[in-house]
MARSEBA-380324 format. One record per residue (C-alpha): residue in one letter; x, y, z negated. Coordinates in steps of 0.25 Angstrom, whole numbers, padded with zeros to 4 digits, always signed. Example, Ala and Ser with C-alpha at 12.3 -4.5 7.8 and 13.67 -1.06 7.14 Angstrom:
BEGIN
A+0049-0018-0031;S+0055-0004-0029;
//
This chain:
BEGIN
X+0081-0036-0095;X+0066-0034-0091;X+0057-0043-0098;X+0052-0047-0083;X+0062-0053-0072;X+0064-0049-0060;X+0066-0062-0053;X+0074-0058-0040;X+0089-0055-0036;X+0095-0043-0044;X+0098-0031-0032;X+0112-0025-0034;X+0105-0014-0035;X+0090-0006-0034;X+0087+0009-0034;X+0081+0014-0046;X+0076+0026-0052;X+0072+0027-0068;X+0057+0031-0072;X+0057+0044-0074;X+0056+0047-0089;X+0045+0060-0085;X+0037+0053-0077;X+0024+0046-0080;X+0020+0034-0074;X+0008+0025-0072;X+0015+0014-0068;X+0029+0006-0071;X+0033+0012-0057;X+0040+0025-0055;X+0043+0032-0042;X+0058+0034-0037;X+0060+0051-0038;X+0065+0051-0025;X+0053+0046-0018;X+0051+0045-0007;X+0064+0036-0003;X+0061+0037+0012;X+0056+0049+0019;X+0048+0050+0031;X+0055+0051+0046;X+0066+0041+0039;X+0072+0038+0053;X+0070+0043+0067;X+0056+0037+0074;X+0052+0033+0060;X+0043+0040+0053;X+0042+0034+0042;X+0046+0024+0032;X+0037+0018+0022;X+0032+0004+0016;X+0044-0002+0016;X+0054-0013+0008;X+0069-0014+0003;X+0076-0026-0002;X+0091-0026-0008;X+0101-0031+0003;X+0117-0032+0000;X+0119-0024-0011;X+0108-0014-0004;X+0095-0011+0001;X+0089-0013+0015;X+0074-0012+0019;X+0064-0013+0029;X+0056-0001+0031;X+0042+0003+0037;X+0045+0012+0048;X+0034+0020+0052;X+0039+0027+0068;X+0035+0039+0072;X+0025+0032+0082;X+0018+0029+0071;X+0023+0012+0072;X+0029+0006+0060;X+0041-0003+0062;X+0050-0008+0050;X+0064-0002+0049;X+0077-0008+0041;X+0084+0001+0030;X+0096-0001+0023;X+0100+0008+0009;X+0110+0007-0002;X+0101+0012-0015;X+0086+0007-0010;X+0083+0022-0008;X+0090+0029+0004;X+0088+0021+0016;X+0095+0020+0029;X+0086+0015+0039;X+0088+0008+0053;X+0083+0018+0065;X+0077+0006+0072;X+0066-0003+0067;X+0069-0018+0063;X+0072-0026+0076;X+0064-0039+0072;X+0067-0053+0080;X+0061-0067+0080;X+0069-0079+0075;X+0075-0080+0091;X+0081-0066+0090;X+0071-0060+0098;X+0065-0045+0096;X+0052-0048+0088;X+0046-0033+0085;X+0034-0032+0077;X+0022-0021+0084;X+0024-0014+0071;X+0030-0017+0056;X+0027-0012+0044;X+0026-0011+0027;X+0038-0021+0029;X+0041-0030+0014;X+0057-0035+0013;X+0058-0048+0006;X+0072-0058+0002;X+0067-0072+0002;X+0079-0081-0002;X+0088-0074+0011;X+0081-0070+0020;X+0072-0057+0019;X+0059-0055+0026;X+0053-0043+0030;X+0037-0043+0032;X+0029-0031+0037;X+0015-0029+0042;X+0014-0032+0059;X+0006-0032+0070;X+0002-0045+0072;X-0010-0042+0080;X-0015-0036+0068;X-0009-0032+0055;X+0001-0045+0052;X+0013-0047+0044;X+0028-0048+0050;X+0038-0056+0045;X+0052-0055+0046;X+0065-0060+0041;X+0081-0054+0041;X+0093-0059+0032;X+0102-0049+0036;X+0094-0036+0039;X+0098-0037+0052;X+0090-0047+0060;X+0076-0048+0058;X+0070-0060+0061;X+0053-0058+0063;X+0045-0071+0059;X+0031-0074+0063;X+0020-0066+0056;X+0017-0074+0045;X+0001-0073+0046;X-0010-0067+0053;X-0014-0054+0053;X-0020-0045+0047;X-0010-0046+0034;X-0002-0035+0029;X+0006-0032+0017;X+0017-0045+0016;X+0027-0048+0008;X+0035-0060+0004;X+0039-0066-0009;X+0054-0065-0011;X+0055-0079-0014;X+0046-0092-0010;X+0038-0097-0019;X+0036-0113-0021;X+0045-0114-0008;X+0036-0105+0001;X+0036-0089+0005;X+0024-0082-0002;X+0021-0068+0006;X+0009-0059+0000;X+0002-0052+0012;X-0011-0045+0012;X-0021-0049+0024;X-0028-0036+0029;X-0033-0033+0044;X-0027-0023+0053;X-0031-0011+0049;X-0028-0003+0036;X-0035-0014+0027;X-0047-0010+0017;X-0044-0022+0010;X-0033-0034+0006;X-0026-0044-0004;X-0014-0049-0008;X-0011-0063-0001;X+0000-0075-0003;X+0005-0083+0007;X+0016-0094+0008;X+0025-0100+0018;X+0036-0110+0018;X+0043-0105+0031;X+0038-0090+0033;X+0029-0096+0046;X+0020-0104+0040;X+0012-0097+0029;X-0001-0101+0021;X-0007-0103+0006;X-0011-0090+0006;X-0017-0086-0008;X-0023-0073-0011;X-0014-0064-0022;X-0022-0051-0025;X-0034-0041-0021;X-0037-0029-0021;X-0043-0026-0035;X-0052-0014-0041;X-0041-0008-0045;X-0043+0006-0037;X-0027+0006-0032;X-0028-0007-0025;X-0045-0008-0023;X-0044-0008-0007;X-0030-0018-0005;X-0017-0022-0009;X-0004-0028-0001;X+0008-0033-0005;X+0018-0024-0008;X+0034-0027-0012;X+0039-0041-0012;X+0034-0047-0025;X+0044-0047-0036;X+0047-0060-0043;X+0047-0059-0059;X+0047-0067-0072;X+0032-0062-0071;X+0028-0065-0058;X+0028-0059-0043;X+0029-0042-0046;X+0021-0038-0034;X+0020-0023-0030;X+0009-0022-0020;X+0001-0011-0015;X-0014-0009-0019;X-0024+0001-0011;X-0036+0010-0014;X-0044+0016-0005;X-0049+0031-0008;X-0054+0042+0000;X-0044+0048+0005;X-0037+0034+0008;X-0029+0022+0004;X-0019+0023-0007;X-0009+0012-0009;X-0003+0010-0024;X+0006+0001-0029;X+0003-0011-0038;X+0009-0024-0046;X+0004-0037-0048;X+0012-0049-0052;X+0010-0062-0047;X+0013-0077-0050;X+0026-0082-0047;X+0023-0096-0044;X+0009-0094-0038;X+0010-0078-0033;X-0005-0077-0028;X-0008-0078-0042;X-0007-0061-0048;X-0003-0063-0063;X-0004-0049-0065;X-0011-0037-0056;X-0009-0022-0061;X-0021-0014-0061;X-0015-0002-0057;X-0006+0003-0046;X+0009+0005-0050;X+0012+0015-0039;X+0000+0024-0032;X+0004+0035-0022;X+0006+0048-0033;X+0019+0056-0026;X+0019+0064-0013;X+0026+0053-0004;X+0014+0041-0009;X+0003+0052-0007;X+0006+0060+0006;X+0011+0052+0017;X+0008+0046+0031;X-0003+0037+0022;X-0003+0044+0009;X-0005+0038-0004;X+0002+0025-0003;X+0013+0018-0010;X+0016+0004-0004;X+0025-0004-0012;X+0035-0014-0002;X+0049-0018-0009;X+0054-0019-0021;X+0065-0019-0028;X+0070-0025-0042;X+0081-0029-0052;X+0079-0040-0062;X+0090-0034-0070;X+0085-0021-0075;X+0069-0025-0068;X+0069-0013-0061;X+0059-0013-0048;X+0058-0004-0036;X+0048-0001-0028;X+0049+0002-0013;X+0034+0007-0009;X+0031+0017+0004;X+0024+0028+0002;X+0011+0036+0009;X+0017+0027+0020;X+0028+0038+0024;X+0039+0036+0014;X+0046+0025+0005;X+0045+0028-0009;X+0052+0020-0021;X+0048+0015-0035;X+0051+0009-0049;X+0051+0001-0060;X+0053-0011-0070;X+0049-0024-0069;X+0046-0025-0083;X+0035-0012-0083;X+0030-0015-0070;X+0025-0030-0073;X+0022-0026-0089;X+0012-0014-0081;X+0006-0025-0071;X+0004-0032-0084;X-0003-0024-0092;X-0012-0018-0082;X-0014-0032-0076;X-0029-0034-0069;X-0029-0046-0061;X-0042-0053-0056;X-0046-0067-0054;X-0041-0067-0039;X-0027-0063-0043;X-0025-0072-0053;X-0030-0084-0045;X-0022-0093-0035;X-0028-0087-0022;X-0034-0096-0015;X-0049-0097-0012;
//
């Protein structure tokens, strides 16, 4: 049994792919072999997919993908596949409604996180809300999609929910940023006991001197609840000369209290290093938006896009990945604090 447990529902079943016993890594991650797992022009009018989340659903997978047309607008697009790999995908994007039944399309969607909250899952994704916003919706069977009211103001990007409530309330992270593409942002928490209504916002984690993360972070997969604490991947971005680079990083937060950060590595776990993170429509990117996990065997993986043209697939163990975060732990006095000023 790992020595830390995973505290969610066990999947029937997870794709998965040993660390290669040649290879050397930096991090307790490894690439899947077979990367990327979807290619550009995936479907017709779509060019490509990327930045995108997958949850377990009846002995399979389904997932809500970040479908980039060839007009160059970004809609979100339902998938369905029977290993979390190879992936059928509906030829039209995802019809949204309001609570009436009514069509209730967003201008654009995008970088989409899937979450199960007791039984209903919630999809959130960055919208136009005259500016930068984030959309909220919510499905039980994958068939209808109901779209709720935007939860705040703009300009915030980069949401996600907590896969259960904590002390009776939903807890999203989200990062406020402006509308263009931000030279700046923090992790933020927010609470709400009906999904409408939403307030105590408490500030989780900067960006830190750390050269992978010096210019911002964002929330990243839905943060994974463990003996330990909240597992969040998120993604952490420098600036350099010839652009941005996005990493991926780990932190692990309170359970009780969550804008509290216990422990913060000071080193990314992913960084754009194969051909399908560096070359791309944006190169050098890896942006982590799903995982999953097993509490039997501990076993995590991690669904991230890539150079924002294709989705690529990750791995590892709950136990070397929080042990890794541990030891190269750097937290500072605003992580560790409550928040609130």
């Amino acid at each position: 049994m790992p020595k830390y447990q995973i505290l969610a529902p066990v999947p029937e079943k997870m794709p998965w792919q040993d660390k290669p016993a040649d290879e050397v890594c930096n991090s307790p991650l490894w690439r899947y072999n077979e990367n990327p797992i979807i290619n550009r022009n995936p479907i017709p009018g779509v060019a490509r997919i990327f930045n995108s989340a997958v949850i377990p659903y009846e002995g399979a997978f389904v997932g809500v993908f970040r479908g980039e047309q060839t007009n160059g607008v970004s809609f979100i697009y339902f998938g369905r596949s029977q290993d979390g790999i190879h992936w059928d995908f509906e030829k039209d994007k995802i019809q949204f409604v309001d609570e009436n039944g009514k069509p209730f399309m967003p201008g654009y969607a995008y970088d989409p996180r899937l979450v199960k909250v007791e039984d209903t899952y919630y999809i959130m994704w960055c919208t136009d809300f005259y500016g930068a916003a984030i959309g909220l919706a919510k499905t039980k069977d994958f068939k209808t999609f109901t779209r709720l009211d935007n939860p705040f103001l703009p300009f915030n990007r980069n949401a996600v929910l907590f896969p259960r409530k904590i002390n009776g309330n939903f807890v999203m992270l989200s990062r406020p940023s402006d509308s263009g593409h931000t030279p700046f942002g923090d992790i933020f928490l927010s609470e709400s006991p009906d999904l409408v209504y939403w307030g105590k916002h408490r500030h989780v984690m900067g960006r830190s001197w750390e050269w992978w993360e010096s210019l911002k972070i964002g929330g990243g997969a839905a943060p994974i609840e463990t003996s330990e604490g909240w597992l969040l991947f998120y993604h952490g971005v420098s600036g350099t000369c010839n652009g941005y680079v996005y990493s991926i990083g780990g932190a692990i937060l309170d359970r009780d209290n969550p804008s509290i950060v216990k422990y913060r590595c000071d080193s990314w776990l992913l960084t754009p290093e194969k051909w399908y993170e560096e070359r791309g429509f944006v190169g050098n990117v890896c942006f982590p938006c799903a995982t999953l996990h097993d509490n039997n065997t501990g076993r995590i993986a991690i669904y991230y896009g890539a150079a924002d043209s294709y989705v690529g697939l990750a791995f590892g163990y709950v136990d070397e990945i929080i042990d890794y975060i541990k030891e190269h732990n750097r937290t500072s006095d605003s992580d560790t604090e409550i928040g609130i000023k």
